[in-house]
C-alpha positions as CSV (number, residue, x, y, z in Angstrom):
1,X,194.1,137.3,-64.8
2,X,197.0,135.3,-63.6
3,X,197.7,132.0,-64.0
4,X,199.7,129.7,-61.1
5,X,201.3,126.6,-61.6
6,X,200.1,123.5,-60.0
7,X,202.4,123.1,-57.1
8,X,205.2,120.1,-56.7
9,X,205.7,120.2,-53.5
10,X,204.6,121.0,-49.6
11,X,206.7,122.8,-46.7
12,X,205.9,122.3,-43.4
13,X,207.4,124.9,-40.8
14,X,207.2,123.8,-37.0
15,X,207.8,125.8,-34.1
16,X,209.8,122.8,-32.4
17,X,213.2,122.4,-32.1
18,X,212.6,118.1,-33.0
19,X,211.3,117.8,-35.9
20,X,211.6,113.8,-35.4
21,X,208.4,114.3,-32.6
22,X,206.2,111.0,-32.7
23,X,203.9,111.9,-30.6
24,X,200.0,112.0,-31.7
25,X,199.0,114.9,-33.3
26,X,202.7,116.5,-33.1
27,X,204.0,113.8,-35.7
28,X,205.2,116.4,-38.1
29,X,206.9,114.0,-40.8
30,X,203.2,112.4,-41.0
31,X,201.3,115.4,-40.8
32,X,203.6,116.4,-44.0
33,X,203.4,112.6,-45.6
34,X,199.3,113.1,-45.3
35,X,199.0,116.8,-46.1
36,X,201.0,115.4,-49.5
37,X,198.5,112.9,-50.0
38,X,195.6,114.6,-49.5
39,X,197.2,117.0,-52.5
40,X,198.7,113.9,-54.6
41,X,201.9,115.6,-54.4
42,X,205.5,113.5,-53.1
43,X,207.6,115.9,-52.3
44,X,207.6,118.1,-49.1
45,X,209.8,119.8,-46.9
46,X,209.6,120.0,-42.9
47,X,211.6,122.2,-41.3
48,X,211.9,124.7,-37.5
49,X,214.4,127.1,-39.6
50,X,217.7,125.4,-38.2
51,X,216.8,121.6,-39.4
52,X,215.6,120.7,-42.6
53,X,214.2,117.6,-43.6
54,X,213.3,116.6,-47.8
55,X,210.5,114.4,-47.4
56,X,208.9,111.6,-49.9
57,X,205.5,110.6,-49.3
58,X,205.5,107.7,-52.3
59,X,207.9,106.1,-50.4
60,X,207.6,103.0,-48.6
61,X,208.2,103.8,-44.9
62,X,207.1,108.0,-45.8
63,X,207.1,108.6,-41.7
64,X,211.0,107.3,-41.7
65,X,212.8,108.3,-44.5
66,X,214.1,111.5,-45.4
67,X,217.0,113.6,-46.1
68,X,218.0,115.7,-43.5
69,X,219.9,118.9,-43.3
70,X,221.3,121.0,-40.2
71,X,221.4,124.5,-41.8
72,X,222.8,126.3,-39.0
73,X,225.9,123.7,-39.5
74,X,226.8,124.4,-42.9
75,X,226.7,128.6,-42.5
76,X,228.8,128.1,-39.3
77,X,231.6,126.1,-41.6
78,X,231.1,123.1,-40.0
79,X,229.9,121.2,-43.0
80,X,230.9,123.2,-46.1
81,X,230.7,120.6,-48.5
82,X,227.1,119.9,-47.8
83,X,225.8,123.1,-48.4
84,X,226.0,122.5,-52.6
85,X,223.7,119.3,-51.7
86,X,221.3,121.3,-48.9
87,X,221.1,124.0,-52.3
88,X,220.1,120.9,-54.8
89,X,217.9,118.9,-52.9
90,X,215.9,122.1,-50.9
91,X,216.6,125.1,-53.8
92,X,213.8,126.0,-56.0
93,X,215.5,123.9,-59.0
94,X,214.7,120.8,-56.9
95,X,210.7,121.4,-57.3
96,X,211.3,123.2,-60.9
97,X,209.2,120.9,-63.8
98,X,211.2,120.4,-66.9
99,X,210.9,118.3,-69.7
100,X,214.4,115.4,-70.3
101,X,213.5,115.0,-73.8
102,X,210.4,116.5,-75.8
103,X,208.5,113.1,-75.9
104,X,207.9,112.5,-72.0
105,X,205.9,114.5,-69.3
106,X,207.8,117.6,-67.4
107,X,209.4,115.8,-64.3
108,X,210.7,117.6,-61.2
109,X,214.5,118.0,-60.7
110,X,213.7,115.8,-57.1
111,X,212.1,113.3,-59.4
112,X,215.1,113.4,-61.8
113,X,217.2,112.6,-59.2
114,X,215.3,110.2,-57.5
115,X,215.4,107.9,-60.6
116,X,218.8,108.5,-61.3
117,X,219.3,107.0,-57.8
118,X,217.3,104.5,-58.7
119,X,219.3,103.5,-61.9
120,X,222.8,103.3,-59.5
121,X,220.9,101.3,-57.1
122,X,220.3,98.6,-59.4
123,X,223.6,98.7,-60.9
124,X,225.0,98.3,-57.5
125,X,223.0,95.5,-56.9
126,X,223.5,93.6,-59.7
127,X,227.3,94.1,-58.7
128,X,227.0,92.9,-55.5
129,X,225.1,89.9,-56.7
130,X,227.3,88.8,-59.0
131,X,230.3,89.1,-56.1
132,X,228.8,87.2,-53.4
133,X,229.1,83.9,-54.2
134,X,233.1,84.5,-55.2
135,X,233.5,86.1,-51.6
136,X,231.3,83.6,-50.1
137,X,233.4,80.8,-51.4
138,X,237.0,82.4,-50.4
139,X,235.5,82.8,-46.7
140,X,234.6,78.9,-47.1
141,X,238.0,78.1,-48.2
142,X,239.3,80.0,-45.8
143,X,238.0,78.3,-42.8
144,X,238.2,75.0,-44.3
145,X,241.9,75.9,-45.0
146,X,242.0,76.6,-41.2
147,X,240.3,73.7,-39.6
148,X,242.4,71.5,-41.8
149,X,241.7,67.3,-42.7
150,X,238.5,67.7,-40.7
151,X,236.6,70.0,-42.8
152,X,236.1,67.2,-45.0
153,X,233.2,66.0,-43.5
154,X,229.5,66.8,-44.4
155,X,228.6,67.9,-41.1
156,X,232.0,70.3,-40.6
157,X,231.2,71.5,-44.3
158,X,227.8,72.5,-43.7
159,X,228.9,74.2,-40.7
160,X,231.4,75.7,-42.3
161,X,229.3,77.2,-44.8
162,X,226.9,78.5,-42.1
163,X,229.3,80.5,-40.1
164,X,230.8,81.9,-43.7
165,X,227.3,83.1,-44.1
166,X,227.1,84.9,-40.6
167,X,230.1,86.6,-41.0
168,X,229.3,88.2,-44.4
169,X,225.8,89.0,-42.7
170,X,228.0,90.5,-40.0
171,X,230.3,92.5,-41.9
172,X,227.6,93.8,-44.2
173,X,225.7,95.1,-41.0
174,X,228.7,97.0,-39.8
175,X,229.4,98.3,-43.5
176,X,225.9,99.7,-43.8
177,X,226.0,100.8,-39.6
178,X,228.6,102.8,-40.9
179,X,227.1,104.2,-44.2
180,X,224.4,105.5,-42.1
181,X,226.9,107.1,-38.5
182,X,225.1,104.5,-36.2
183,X,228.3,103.7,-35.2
184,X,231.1,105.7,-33.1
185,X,233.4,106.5,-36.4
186,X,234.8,109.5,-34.4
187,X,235.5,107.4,-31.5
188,X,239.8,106.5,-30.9
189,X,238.4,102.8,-29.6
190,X,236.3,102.1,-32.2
191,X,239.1,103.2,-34.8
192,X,241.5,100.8,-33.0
């Protein structure tokens, strides 16, 4: 007889042209995210054909995160570039089990990326970390540099020190707005 490999992975192809649908019972990412649990697997794939989303149920928000791709984009040219990613992250490789060195369990190539990404996470961190404090104090200096002999007093420090906090909270928002196209990049005003 033949043999079959354990799976790594689910797809999940809707007949629905949003594949973001929260409502009960048409919930697709969830239906996936359960459908993975029920076969302790983490990886799955929800798609209508056109879309394509990489899902990961061991995640901690499973219904919110995932990686999607607009297929019918990259054949029409309008994101070439992407199609190399849509290829590593949805290809066969991307579920394939192999072994990185002959003394740990086979991992998936989804898996192998995942903890690579985890690795640069934490590196960026750290590096952040270390740089916040230095940026931090250069926006303190600055505004007490700016408000002049009256920034020596403990009340106009602390304040000081507040509002260089909001700013770097505000500036790190827009960075990561951004990161992620929640803002109007495109847009002539909002590059002005």
């Amino acid at each position: 007889g033949q043999t079959r490999a354990a799976p790594l992975g689910l797809g999940l192809l809707v007949a629905d042209d949003d594949l973001g649908r929260t409502t009960k019972g048409r919930h697709y990412q969830a239906n996936l995210v359960h459908a993975l649990r029920q076969q302790s697997l983490t990886w799955g794939i929800l798609t209508n054909g056109n879309d394509w989303r990489l899902c990961y149920a061991a995640a901690v928000a499973p219904y919110e995160l995932h990686l999607q791709a607009d297929l019918d984009g990259m054949l029409a040219g309008r994101y070439p570039a992407d199609f190399s990613l849509f290829y590593r992250f949805f290809g066969r490789a991307a579920f394939a089990s192999s072994a990185v060195d002959p003394n740990s369990k086979p991992i998936s190539g989804l898996d192998a990326c995942f903890a690579e990404s985890e690795n640069k996470r934490e590196a960026v961190q750290r590096y952040l970390q270390g740089r916040v404090e230095p940026v931090l104090g250069s926006l303190c200096l600055g505004f007490v540099q700016d408000e002049g002999t009256s920034a020596g007093r403990r009340d106009a420090l602390d304040e000081i020190y507040r509002n260089s906090i909001y700013l770097l909270y505000r500036i790190l928002f827009l960075l990561y707005a951004e990161a992620r196209t929640l803002l109007p990049l495109d847009s002539p005003k909002y590059q002005a």
